[in-house]
Structures are given as structure tokens and as C-alpha cells.
DRENMI-820422 format. One line per field, with one value per residue (C-alpha): residue number from 1; residue in three letters; x, y, z. Coordinates in nm, 2 decimals. Example, Ala and Ser with C-alpha at 12.3 -4.5 7.8 and 13.67 -1.06 7.14 Angstrom:
<nodes>
resi: c(1  2)
resn: c(ALA  SER)
xx: c(1.23  1.37)
yy: c(-0.45  -0.11)
zz: c(0.78  0.71)
</nodes>
This chain:
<nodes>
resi: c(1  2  3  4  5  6  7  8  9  10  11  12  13  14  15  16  17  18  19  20  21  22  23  24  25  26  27  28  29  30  31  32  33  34  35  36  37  38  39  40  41  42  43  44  45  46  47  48  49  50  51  52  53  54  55  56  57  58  59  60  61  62  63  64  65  66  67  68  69  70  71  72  73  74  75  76  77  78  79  80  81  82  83  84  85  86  87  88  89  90  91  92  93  94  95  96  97  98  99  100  101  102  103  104  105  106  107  108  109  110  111  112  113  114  115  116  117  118  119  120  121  122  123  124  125  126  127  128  129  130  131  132  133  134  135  136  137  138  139  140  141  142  143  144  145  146  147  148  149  150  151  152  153  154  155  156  157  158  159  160  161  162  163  164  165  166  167  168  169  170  171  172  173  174  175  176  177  178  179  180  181  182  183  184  185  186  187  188  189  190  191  192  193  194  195  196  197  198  199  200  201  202  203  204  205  206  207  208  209  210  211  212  213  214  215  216  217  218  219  220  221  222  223  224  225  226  227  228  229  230  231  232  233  234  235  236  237  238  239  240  241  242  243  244  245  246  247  248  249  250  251  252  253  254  255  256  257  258  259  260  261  262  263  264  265  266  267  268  269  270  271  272  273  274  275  276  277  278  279  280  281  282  283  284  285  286  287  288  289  290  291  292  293  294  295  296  297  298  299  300  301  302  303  304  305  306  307  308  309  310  311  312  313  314  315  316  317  318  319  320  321  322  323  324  325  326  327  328  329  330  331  332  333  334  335  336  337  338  339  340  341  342  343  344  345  346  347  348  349  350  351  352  353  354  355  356  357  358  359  360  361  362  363  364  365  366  367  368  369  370  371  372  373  374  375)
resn: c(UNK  UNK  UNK  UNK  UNK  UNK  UNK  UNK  UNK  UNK  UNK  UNK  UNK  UNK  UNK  UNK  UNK  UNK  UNK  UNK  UNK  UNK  UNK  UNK  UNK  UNK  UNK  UNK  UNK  UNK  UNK  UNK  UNK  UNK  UNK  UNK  UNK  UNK  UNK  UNK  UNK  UNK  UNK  UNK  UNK  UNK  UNK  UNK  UNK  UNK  UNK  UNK  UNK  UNK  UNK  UNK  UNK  UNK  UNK  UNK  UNK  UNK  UNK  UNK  UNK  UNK  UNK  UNK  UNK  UNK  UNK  UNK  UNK  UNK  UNK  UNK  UNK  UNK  UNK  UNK  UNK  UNK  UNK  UNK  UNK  UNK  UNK  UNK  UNK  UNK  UNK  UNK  UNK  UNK  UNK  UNK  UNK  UNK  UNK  UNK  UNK  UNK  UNK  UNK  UNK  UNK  UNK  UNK  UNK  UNK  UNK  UNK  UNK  UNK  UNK  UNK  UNK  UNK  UNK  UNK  UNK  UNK  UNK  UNK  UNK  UNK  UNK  UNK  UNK  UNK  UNK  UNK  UNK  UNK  UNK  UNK  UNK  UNK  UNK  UNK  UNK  UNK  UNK  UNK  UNK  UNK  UNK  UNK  UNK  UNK  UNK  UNK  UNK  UNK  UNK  UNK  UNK  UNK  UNK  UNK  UNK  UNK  UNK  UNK  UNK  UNK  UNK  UNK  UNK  UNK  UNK  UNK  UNK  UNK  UNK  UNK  UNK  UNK  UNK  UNK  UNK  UNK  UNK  UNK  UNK  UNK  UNK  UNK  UNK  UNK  UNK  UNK  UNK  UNK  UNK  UNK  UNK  UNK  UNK  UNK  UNK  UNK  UNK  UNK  UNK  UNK  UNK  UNK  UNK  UNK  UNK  UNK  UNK  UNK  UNK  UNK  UNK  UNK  UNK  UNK  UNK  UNK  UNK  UNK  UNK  UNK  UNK  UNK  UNK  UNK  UNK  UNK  UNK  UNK  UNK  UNK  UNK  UNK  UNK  UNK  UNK  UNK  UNK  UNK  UNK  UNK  UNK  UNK  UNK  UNK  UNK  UNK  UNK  UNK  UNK  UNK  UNK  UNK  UNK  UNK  UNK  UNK  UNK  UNK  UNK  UNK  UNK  UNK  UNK  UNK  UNK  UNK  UNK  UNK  UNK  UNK  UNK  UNK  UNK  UNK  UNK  UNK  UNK  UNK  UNK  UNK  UNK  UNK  UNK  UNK  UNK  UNK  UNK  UNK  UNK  UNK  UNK  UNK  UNK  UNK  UNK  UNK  UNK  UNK  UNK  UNK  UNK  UNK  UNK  UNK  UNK  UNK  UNK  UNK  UNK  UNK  UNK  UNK  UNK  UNK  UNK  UNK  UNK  UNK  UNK  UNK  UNK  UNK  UNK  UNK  UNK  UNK  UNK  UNK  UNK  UNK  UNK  UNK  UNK  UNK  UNK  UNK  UNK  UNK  UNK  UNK  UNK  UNK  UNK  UNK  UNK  UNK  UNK  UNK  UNK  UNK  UNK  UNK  UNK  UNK  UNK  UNK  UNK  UNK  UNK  UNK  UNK  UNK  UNK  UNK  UNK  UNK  UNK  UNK  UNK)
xx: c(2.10  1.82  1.60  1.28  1.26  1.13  0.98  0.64  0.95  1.02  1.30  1.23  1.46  1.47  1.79  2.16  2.26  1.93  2.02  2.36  2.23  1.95  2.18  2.41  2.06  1.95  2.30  2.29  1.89  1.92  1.55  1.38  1.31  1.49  1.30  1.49  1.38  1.50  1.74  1.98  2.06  2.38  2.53  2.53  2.28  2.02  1.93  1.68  1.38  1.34  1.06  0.96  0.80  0.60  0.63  0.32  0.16  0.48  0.46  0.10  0.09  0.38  0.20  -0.10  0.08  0.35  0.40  0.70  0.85  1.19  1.14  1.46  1.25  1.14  0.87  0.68  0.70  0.65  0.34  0.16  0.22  0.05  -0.19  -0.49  -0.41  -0.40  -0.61  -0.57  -0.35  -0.43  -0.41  -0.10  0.23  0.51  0.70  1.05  1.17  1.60  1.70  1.95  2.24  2.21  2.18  1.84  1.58  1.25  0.96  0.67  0.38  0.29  0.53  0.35  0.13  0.34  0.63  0.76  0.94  1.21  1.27  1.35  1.63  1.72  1.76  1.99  2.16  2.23  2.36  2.50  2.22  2.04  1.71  1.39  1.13  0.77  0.58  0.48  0.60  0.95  0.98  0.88  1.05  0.64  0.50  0.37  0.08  -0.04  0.30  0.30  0.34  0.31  0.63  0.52  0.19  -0.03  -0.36  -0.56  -0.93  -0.99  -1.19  -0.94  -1.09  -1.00  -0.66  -0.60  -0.73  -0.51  -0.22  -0.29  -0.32  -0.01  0.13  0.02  0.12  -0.21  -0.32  -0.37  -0.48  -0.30  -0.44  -0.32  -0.49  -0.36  -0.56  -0.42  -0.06  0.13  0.41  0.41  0.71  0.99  1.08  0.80  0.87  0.64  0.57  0.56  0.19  0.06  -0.03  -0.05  -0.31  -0.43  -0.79  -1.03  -1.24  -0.95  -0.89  -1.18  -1.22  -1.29  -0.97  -0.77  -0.76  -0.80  -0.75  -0.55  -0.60  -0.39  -0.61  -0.73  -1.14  -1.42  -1.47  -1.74  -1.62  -1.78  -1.57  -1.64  -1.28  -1.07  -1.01  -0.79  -0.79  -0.46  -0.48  -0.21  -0.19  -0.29  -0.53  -0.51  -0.81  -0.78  -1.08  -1.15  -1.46  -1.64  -1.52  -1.61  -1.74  -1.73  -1.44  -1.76  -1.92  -1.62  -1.61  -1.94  -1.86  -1.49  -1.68  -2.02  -1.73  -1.53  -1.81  -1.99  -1.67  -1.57  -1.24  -1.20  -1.14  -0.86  -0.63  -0.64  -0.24  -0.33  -0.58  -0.47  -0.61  -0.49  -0.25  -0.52  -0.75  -0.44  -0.59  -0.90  -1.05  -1.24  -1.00  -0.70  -0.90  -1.02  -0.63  -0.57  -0.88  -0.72  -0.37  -0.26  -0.02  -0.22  -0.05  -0.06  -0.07  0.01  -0.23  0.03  0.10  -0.28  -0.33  -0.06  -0.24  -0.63  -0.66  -0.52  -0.65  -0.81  -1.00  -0.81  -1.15  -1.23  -0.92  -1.12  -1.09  -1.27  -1.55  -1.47  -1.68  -1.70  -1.51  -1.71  -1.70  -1.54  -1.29  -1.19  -1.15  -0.96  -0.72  -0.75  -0.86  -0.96  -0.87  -1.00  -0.89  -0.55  -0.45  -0.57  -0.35  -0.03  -0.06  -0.05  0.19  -0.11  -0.18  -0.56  -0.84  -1.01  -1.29  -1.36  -1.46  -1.82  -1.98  -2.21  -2.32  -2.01  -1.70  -1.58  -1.34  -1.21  -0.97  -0.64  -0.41  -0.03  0.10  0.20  0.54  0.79  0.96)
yy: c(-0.33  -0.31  -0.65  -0.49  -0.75  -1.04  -1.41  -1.18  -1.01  -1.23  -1.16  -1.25  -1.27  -1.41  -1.34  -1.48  -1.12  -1.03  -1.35  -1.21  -0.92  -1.13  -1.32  -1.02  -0.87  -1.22  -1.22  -0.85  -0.99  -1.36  -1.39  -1.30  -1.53  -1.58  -1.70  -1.74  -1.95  -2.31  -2.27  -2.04  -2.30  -2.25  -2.58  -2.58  -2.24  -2.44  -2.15  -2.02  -2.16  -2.25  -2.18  -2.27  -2.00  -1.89  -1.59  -1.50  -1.69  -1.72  -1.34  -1.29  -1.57  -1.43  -1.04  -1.15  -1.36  -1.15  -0.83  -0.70  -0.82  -0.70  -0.78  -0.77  -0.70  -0.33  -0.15  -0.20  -0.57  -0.62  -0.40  -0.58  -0.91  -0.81  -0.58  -0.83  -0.89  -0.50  -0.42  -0.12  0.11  -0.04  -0.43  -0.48  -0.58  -0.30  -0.34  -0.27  -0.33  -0.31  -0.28  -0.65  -0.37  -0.24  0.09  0.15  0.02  0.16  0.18  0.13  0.02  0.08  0.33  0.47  0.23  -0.05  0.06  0.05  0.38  0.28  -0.06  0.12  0.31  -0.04  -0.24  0.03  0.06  -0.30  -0.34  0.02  0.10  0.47  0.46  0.58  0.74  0.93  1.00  1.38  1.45  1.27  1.45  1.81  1.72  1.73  1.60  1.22  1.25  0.82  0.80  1.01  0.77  0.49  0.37  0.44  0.24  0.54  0.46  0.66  0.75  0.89  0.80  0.72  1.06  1.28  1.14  1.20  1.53  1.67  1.53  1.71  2.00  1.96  1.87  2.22  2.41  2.51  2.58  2.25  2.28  2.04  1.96  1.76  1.69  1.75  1.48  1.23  1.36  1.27  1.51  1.47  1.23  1.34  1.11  1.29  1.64  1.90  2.11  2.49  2.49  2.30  2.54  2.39  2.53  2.54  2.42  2.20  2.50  2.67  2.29  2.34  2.68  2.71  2.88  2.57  2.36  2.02  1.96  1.67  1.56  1.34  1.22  0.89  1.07  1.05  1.38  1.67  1.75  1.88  2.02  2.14  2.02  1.68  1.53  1.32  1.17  0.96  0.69  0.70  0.37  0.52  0.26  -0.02  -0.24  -0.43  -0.74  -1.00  -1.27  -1.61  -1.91  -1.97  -1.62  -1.58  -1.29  -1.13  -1.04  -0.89  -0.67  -0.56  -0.47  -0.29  -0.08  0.02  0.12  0.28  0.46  0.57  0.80  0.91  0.74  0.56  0.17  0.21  0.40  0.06  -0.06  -0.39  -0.57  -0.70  -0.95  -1.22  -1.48  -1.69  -1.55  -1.66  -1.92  -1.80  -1.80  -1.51  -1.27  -1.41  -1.39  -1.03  -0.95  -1.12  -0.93  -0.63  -0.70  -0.56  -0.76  -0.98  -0.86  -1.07  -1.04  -1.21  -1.19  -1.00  -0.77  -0.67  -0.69  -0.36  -0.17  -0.27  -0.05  0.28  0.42  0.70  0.83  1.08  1.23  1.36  1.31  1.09  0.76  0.50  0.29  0.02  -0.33  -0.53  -0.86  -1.09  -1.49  -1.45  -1.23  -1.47  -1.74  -1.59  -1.41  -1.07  -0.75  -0.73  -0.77  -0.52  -0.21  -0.26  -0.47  -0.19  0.02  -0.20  -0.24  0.17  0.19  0.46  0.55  0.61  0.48  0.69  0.45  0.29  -0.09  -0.18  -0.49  -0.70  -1.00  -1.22  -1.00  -0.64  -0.37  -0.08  0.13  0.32  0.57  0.53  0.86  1.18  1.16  1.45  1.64)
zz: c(-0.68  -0.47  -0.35  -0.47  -0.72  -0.60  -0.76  -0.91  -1.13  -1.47  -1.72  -2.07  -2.33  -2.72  -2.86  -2.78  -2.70  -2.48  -2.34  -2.23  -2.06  -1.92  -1.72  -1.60  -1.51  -1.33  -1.17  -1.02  -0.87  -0.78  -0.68  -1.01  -1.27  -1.62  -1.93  -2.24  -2.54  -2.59  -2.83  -2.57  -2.34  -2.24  -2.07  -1.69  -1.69  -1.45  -1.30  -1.63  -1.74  -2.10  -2.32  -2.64  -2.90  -3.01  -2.77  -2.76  -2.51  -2.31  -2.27  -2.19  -1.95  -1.74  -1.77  -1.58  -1.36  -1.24  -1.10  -1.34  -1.67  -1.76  -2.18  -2.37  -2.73  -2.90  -2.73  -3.03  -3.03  -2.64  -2.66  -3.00  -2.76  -2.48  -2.60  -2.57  -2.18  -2.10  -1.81  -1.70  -1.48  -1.12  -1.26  -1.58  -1.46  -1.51  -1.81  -1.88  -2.24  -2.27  -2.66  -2.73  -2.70  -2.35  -2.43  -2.27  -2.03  -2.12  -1.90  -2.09  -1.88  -1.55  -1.45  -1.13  -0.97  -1.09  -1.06  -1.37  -1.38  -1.09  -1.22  -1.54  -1.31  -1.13  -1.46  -1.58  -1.32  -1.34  -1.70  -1.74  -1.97  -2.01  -1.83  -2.05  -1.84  -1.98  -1.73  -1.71  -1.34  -1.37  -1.68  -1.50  -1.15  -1.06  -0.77  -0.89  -0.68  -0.76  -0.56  -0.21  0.05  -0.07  0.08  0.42  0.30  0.25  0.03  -0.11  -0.13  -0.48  -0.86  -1.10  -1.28  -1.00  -0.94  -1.32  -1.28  -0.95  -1.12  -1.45  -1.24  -1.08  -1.41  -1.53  -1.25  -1.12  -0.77  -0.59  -0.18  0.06  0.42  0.68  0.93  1.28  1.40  1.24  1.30  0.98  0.79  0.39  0.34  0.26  -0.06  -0.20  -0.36  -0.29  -0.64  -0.64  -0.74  -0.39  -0.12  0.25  0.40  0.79  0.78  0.57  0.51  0.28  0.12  -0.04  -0.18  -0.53  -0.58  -0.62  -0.88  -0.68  -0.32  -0.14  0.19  0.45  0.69  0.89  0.98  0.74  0.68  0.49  0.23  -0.10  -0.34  -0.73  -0.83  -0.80  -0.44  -0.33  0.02  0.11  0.44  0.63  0.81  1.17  1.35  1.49  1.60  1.91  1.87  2.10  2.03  2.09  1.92  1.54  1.46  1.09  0.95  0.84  1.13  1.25  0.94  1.00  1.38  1.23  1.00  1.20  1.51  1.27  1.11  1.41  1.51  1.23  1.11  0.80  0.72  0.47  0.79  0.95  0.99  1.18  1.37  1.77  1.99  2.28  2.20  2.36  2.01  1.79  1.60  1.60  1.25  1.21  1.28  1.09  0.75  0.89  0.91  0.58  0.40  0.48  0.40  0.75  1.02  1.36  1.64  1.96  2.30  2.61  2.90  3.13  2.87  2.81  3.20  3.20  3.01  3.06  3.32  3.19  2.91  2.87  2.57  2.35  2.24  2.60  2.77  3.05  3.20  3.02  3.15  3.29  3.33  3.65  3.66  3.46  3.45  3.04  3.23  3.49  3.19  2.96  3.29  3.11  3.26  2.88  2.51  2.25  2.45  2.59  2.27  2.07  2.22  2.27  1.90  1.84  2.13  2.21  2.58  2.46  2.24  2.00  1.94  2.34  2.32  2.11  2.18  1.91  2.07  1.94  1.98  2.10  1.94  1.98  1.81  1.88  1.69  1.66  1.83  1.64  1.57  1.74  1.49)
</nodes>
């Protein structure tokens, strides 16, 4: 079995024979956690935490405080217990309910976005059980459109209305328009099927017609577009922000520096993949709660590795050389040719900026993107 269960992932069972599959499930994924009620202690089982009922509590607690529950109890039970903690698609835990017989692992909540479906396939595949799976485009052999690239950390731009809607229209076989942009150099991944109804088209102009049903886009550039129908934008992570500034600046005016650069040429927040600075900026504040705001890696650099690339880059948009500043006094201090640039681009292994350094009166960035991959 896979190890993409982790601590956030709680098995619950009630019965002596849930109990039993319980711990052949617990055995088969060492790092989740096993809650069984009191009375099912089994002699040297230290590895399970005990509970006492009534369930109801136990249950909930765990739902909003984990990211999966594996529930050995009937749908209809699990979901009368945690009915009063539901909130919503993008927030409840997946749930996977497995009948005291190990016959089948259901996933009932959170299938998608929590990933509820595939632990459903896991858990099965664990206990030899059948797995029990709802969702329209596993059904149909669809393309699951709340799921392209989201293992390659794509994220996507869209109302929860429209991303209902393009699925339904995927779901139902109608026209759906798929761009990706050239730009931003990214191939639909190949986990992902492609259904017969989406057409890939050649320019955001045909994206849009009104012949299609709902248009999907891969892109890392804020772009035009007005559209009639659903559309749904995915973020591949393609930038990476190279930042360099004084001591104590807050996170927050490096945000606002991130997102007026990023905004001024045309390239969109959610695309970043990680921010970069100096080693000698390691500690610095600011920027590690900018990083952890975003949920993206720091990546550091030496002065001798930012020193090899400070004074080559050229600008993707124009294909020129950059402009460079004179040797100033911050420059002899820190022993860099400079920061934001070359760490930008050591961090996209990019030989080019597509956002040149912009200076506030605390800090600099710029911004680089991670080559096209050759096919």
C-alpha cells in the first residue's frame, strides 16, 4: 500500500470484527492512527488509542481535525454522526466507510478534493475488500476535471459554480475548449484522461467561442478573457520569485511588492512554486512567513552561486540583456553582484527573468519561469 496516508488519516472502529480489519488495515499503513472503543483492548495492542462512547463526539472531533477517516460503521450511521460538522466540499475530511465484513470500502465523502475516492481503492486494496466509488466521472471513465494536475501541484482559478458546471459538461459529453498556453509551457498530465468531448484548441480566441460548452485553460498569465459559459483556469506551478530586503520588513510588505510585480506583467500569484533569496536572507522574517503563506519551498543561495548568474540574464520578454546597476555600498556588504534576479532564476533553473528586478523602498524581486520541458 501506498504511504499516502499519513498521521491527518484516523481509523475508527466499534466492533470486535471492525476491530480486526482495523488493525490489518493499521498494519498494511503504520503511520495512521487507530481508534477503537475501550472495550476492544486487546492485551499488548499499544499501538491503538482507546476511546470511550458515545461515538458521537469521538467521530466529529477527529472529522474536523483530520484529513481522512477510514470508519468501519454503515454509511448511514457514519453520515447521521457527522452530519452537524459538514462543511462543504473544499473543507470535510474524506470518508471511507468499510461494512464489519470486509466486503467493501465505500467512499462517501469527499471523493475528489479530498481524496476520498482513491483511499477507497487503497483501503481495499489493503483488506481485499470491493471498492465503492460514485462519483460521475469514475463512473463514466470522464475526465474529473477538480483533479487535473493536481499531482504535479496544479491549482486552479475557478467559482465552485463554474467548476460544477465544466464538469457537468464533461459529464454530459458536451463541447468543452482546452487551451494551453505556449507561454507557460506545460503538457496536460498524463494521469489525467482526456474525454472525447474536450477539444484542444490553438489560441485563446477559439477557447472562448460560444460554441463550447465551458472552456479550460492551463496557464501561469493573467489573461482577457470573457466568456458566457464556465471557465476554469488551472496554475501550473511555473514562477519562482527571487526577493532580497532590509532587515525586519514585515511578510506583508513583501506580499504587496509580489503581487503589484506580478500584476504589472501579467502573470498570476497562484503560478508561484517557491520564493528564493541569499543564504545571508535565511533567517530573515519576512520572507519565511511570505514562503509559508503561500505554502511554497525557500530556496537558498550562496553568494558564489548568485555571483554566477547575476550577470547573465537576459529577459525572456525581449530577449535583451537586463539592466544592470553600478556597484553599490549594499552590494559590497552583502558580496553579491545581486539577490532577487540571479536567485530568481537559479530557483527556476531559468537562464532569464520574465519579470526583471522591482524595487519598493525595503526589498527587490523579480520573477523567473522554470523552462518548457522538451518532449
Amino acid at each position: 500500500m501506498s504511504s499516502a496516508y499519513s498521521t491527518k488519516t484516523a481509523i475508527v472502529a466499534v466492533s470486535k470484527p471492525g476491530a480486526a480489519l482495523a488493525r490489518r488495515l493499521t498494519s498494511a499503513v503504520p503511520d495512521a492512527e487507530l481508534h477503537l472503543e475501550r472495550k476492544l483492548v486487546a492485551g499488548e495492542d499499544d499501538n491503538a488509542r482507546y476511546y470511550d462512547l458515545p461515538l458521537r463526539p469521538v467521530l466529529q472531533n477527529l472529522f474536523v481535525n483530520r484529513d481522512a477517516l477510514i470508519v468501519f460503521l454503515p454509511v448511514g450511521a457514519a453520515v447521521r454522526l457527522l452530519a452537524p460538522v459538514f462543511a462543504g466540499k473544499k473543507r470535510d475530511a474524506a470518508v471511507v466507510c468499510v461494512d464489519d465484513g470486509g466486503r467493501y470500502a465505500i467512499s462517501v465523502l469527499s471523493g475528489h478534493v479530498g481524496g476520498g475516492d482513491e483511499l477507497a481503492r487503497q483501503v481495499a486494496e489493503a483488506i481485499g475488500a470491493q471498492p465503492v466509488i460514485t462519483s460521475a466521472s469514475d463512473a463514466l471513465n470522464v475526465t474529473a476535471i477538480d483533479l487535473v494536475g493536481k499531482a504535479q501541484g496544479w491549482r486552479i482559478d475557478a467559482s465552485s459554480t463554474d467548476l460544477t458546471r465544466a464538469a457537468a459538461a464533461v459529464v454530459n459529453g458536451e463541447p468543452v475548449a482546452l487551451w494551453l498556453d505556449p507561454d507557460c509551457g506545460v503538457a496536460w498530465p498524463e494521469e489525467s484522461s482526456k474525454s472525447d468531448s474536450i477539444v484542444e484548441v490553438n489560441s485563446l480566441a477559439e477557447a472562448v467561442a460560444d460554441e463550447y460548452a465551458a472552456t479550460l485553460i492551463v496557464s501561469d498569465r493573467l489573461l482577457p478573457v470573457e466568456v458566457d459559459h464556465p471557465l476554469v483556469v488551472y496554475r501550473p506551478p511555473t514562477l519562482v520569485a527571487g526577493m532580497g530586503c532590509r532587515r525586519g520588513v514585515a511578510a506583508e510588505h513583501l506580499r504587496e511588492l509580489l503581487e503589484s510585480t506580478l500584476q504589472a506583467h501579467g502573470l498570476a500569484m497562484s503560478s508561484i512554486a517557491r520564493i528564493a533569496t541569499a543564504d545571508i536572507k535565511a533567517d530573515e522574517l519576512g520572507i519565511i512567513a511570505l514562503s509559508e503563506s503561500l505554502g511554497v519551498p525557500l530556496a537558498i543561495y550562496t553568494a558564489e552561486e548568485l555571483n554566477v548568474v547575476g550577470s547573465r540574464a537576459i529577459d525572456l520578454e525581449t530577449g535583451g540583456e537586463l539592466n544592470r546597476p553600478t556597484p553599490s555600498a549594499a552590494q559590497d556588504l552583502l558580496g553579491v553582484f545581486g539577490v532577487s534576479e540571479p536567485a530568481a532564476m537559479l530557483a527556476a533553473g531559468a537562464d532569464g527573468l520574465v519579470a526583471p528586478r522591482t524595487k519598493s523602498d525595503r526589498a527587490t524581486v523579480a520573477v523567473a519561469r522554470v523552462p518548457k520541458r522538451s518532449s
